[in-house]
C-alpha positions in Angstrom: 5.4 -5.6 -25.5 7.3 -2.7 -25.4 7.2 1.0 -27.3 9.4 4.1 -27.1 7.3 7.4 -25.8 9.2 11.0 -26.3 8.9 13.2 -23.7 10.5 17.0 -23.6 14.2 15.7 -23.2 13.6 11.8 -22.6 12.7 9.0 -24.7 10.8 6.6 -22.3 10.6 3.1 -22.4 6.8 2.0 -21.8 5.1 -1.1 -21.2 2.1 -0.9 -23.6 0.1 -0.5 -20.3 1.9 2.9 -20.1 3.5 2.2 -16.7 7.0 4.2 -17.2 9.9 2.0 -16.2 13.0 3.1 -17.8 14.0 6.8 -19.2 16.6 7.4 -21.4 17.5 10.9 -22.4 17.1 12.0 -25.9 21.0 12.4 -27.6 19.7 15.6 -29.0 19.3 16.9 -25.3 23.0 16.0 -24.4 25.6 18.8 -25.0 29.3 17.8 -25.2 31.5 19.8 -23.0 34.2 21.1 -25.1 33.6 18.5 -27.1 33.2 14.7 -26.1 36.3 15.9 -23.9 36.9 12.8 -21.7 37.8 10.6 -24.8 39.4 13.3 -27.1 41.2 16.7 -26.0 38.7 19.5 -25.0 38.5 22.2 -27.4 39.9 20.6 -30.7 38.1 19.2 -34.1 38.7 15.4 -33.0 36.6 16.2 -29.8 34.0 18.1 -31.7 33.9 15.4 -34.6 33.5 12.6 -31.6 30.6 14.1 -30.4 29.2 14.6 -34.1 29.7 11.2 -35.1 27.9 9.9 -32.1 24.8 12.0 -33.0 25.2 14.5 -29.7 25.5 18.4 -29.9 28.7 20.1 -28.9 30.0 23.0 -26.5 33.3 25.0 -27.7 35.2 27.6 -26.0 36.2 31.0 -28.2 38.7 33.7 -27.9 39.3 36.3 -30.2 43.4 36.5 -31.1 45.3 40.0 -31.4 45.1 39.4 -35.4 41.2 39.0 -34.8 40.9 35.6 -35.0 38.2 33.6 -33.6 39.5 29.8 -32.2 38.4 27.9 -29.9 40.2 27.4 -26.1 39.0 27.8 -22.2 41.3 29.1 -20.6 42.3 32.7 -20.7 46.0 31.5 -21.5 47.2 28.5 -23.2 49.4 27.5 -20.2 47.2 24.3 -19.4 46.6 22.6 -22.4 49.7 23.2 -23.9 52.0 21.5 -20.9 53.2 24.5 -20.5 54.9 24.8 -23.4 53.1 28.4 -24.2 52.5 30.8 -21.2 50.5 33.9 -23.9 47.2 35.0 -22.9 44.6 34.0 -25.3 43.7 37.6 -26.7 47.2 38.8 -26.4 48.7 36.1 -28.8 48.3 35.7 -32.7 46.7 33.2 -34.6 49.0 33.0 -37.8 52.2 33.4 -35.2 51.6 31.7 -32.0 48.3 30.0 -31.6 48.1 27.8 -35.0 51.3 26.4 -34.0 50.7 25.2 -30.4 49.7 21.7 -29.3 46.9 21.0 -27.4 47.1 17.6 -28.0 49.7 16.6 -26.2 49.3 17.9 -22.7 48.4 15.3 -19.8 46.9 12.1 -20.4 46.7 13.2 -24.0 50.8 13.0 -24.4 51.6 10.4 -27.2 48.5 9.4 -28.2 47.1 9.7 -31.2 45.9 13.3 -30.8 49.2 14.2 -30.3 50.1 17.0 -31.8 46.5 18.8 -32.6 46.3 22.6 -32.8 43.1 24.5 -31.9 40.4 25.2 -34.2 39.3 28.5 -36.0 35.4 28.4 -35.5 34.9 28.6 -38.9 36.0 25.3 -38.9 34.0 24.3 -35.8 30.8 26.0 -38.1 31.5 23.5 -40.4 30.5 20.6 -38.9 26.7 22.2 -37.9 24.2 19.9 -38.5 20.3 19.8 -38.2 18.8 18.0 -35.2 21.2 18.8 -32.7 23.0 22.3 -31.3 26.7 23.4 -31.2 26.7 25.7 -28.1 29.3 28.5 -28.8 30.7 30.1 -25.5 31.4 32.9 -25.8 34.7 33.9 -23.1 34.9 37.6 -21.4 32.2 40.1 -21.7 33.6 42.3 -24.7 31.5 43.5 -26.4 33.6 44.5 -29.7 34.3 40.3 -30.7 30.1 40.4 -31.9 31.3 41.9 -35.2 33.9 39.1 -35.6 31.6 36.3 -34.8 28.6 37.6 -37.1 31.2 37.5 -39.9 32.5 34.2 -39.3 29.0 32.9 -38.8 28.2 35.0 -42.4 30.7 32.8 -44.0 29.4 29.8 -43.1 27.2 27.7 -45.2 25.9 24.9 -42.7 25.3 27.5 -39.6 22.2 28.8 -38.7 19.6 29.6 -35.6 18.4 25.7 -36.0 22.2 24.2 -35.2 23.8 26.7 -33.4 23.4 29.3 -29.9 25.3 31.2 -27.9 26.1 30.9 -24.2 28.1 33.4 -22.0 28.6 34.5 -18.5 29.3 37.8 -19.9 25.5 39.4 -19.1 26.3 42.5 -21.5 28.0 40.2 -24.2 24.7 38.4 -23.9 22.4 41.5 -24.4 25.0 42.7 -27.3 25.1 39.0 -28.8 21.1 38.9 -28.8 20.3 42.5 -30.0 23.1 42.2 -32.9 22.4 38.7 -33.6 18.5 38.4 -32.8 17.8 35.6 -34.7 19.7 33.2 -32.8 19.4 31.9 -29.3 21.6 33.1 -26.4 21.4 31.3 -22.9 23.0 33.1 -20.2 25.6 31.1 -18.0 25.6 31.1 -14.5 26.1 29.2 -11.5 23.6 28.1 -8.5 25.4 25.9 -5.7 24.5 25.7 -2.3 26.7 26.4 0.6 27.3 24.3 3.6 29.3 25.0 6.5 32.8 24.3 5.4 32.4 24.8 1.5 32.6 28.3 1.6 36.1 28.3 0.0 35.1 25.1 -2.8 32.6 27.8 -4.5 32.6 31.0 -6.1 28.5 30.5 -7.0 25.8 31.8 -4.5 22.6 30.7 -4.7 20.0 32.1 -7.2 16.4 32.1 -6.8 14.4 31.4 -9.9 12.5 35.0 -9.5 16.6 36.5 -9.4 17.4 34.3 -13.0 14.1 35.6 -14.9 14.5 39.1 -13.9 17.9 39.3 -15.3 16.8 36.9 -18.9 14.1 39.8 -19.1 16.8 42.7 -18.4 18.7 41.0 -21.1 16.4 40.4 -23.3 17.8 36.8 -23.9 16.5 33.1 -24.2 17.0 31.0 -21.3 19.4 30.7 -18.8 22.4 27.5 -18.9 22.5 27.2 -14.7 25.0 25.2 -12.6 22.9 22.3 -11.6 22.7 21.8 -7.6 19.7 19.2 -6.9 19.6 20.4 -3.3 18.5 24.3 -4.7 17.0 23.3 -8.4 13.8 21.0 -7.9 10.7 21.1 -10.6 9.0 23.6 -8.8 12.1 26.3 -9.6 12.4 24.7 -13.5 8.4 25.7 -13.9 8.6 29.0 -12.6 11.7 30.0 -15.4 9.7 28.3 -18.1 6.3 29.6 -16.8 7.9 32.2 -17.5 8.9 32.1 -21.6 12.1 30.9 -20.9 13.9 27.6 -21.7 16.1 26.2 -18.7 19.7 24.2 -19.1 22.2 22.7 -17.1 26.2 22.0 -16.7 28.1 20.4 -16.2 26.8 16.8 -14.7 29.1 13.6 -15.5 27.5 11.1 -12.9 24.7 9.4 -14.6 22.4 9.7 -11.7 22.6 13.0 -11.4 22.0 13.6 -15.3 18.6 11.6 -14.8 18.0 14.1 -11.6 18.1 17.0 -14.2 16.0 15.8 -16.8 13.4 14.6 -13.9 13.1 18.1 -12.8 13.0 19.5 -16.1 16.3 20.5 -18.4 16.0 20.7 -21.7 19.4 20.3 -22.2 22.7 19.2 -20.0 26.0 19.7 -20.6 28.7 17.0 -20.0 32.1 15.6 -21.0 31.2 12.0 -21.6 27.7 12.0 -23.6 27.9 8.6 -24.9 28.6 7.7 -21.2 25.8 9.4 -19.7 23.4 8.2 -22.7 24.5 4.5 -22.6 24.1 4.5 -18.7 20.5 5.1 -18.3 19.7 3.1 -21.2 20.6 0.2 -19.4 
């Protein structure tokens, strides 16, 4: 006979002997990049509402506009996902003139399908579909300071956001201070990267390795969470993962797509990981 066993981050199929044979990672503990972004376009509601109907948390993207808007892209202009069509940076534009109108459902392999045309969100919308049991990860872009005012008010508004559904993540280390000591009752990861380099990659990476004593003195400069990490197997092994969480922090990963890798990560650790085909990731290890 068989029985399921939760562990931190796994569900693990047991013979009733307890012999583990199989692991299968919790869907709470997968994150959808910019939503489930490899069957819907990243960054809109029909990617976030993917992931929400298939019972994963989500990632988004946000930007404030020049009318002080919050909504929800990656890029720093809306060149890519727009085809071109729109050339604006993101901050630079306005919502009500430029950005509502745009279509970021048409662009690449996205071009006559279904999703075609789809605008971006406001995260007030993106608030809206917040639910218990599972995170929405808000990114926040840049490292200004002056968008926290912005985003408490939009998360003030909302009726289904709070710290139980929803954190912040940045790469913006004072935006993550400023998000934490203005918003203190909700979680902020900061972003980083960790990769390795080998002779010849030198140009393929902008991330230098990090040592785990390096990632908890800066979480305990910031005063922050945890840390959301680039995950390189060949730097990040259990031993590094216990030395962060020895040390009060919680420890994530992005942004892993190959299933074996995914079941690397949770072996050493996450708690969560990042990655634009959940339901992929989830019904691959199950098997």
């Amino acid at each position: 006979m068989l029985r399921l066993m939760r562990k931190p981050g796994l569900i693990a199929v047991v013979a009733l002997s307890g012999s583990v044979f199989a692991a299968v990672p919790a869907p709470d503990t997968l994150i959808a990049h910019r939503g489930e972004s490899f069957d819907a376009p990243e960054n809109t509601l029909p990617a976030y509402r993917t992931a929400v109907d298939r019972g994963f948390g989500f990632e988004c993207d946000i930007y404030l506009s020049r009318d002080r808007r919050l909504f929800t892209f990656h890029d720093n202009t809306l060149t890519r996902t727009t085809g071109g069509a729109f050339t604006n940076r993101c901050t630079d534009a306005s919502w009500e003139e430029v950005i509502s109108k745009v279509n970021v459902g048409g662009w690449g392999r996205w071009k006559g399908s279904r999703f075609d045309p789809t605008r971006p969100a406001l995260l007030t919308e993106v608030l809206d579909l917040a639910r218990d049991g599972r995170f929405i990860y808000v990114e926040v872009k840049g490292n200004d300071m002056s968008w926290v005012p912005y985003i408490k008010a939009d998360f003030a508004k909302s009726r289904k956001a709070n710290p139980g559904n929803v954190l912040f993540i940045t790469f913006g280390a004072e935006l993550a201070a400023e998000l934490k000591r203005q918003m203190p009752e909700y979680r902020v990861y900061w972003l980083t990267g960790c990769t390795k380099r080998t002779p010849g990659e030198e140009d393929r990476s902008k991330w230098a390795v990090r040592t785990p004593e390096e990632v908890i003195a800066k979480l305990r400069e910031l005063k922050v969470d945890g840390v959301d990490i680039s995950f390189d197997p060949r730097v990040i092994d259990a031993a590094y993962v216990k030395k962060i969480k020895d040390a009060g922090f919680s420890f994530h990963v992005w942004t892993i797509d190959r299933p074996e890798v995914a079941q690397q990560a949770f072996a050493v650790g996450a708690d969560t990981l990042t990655t634009n085909r959940a339901k992929f990731i989830l019904d691959s290890l199950a098997k």
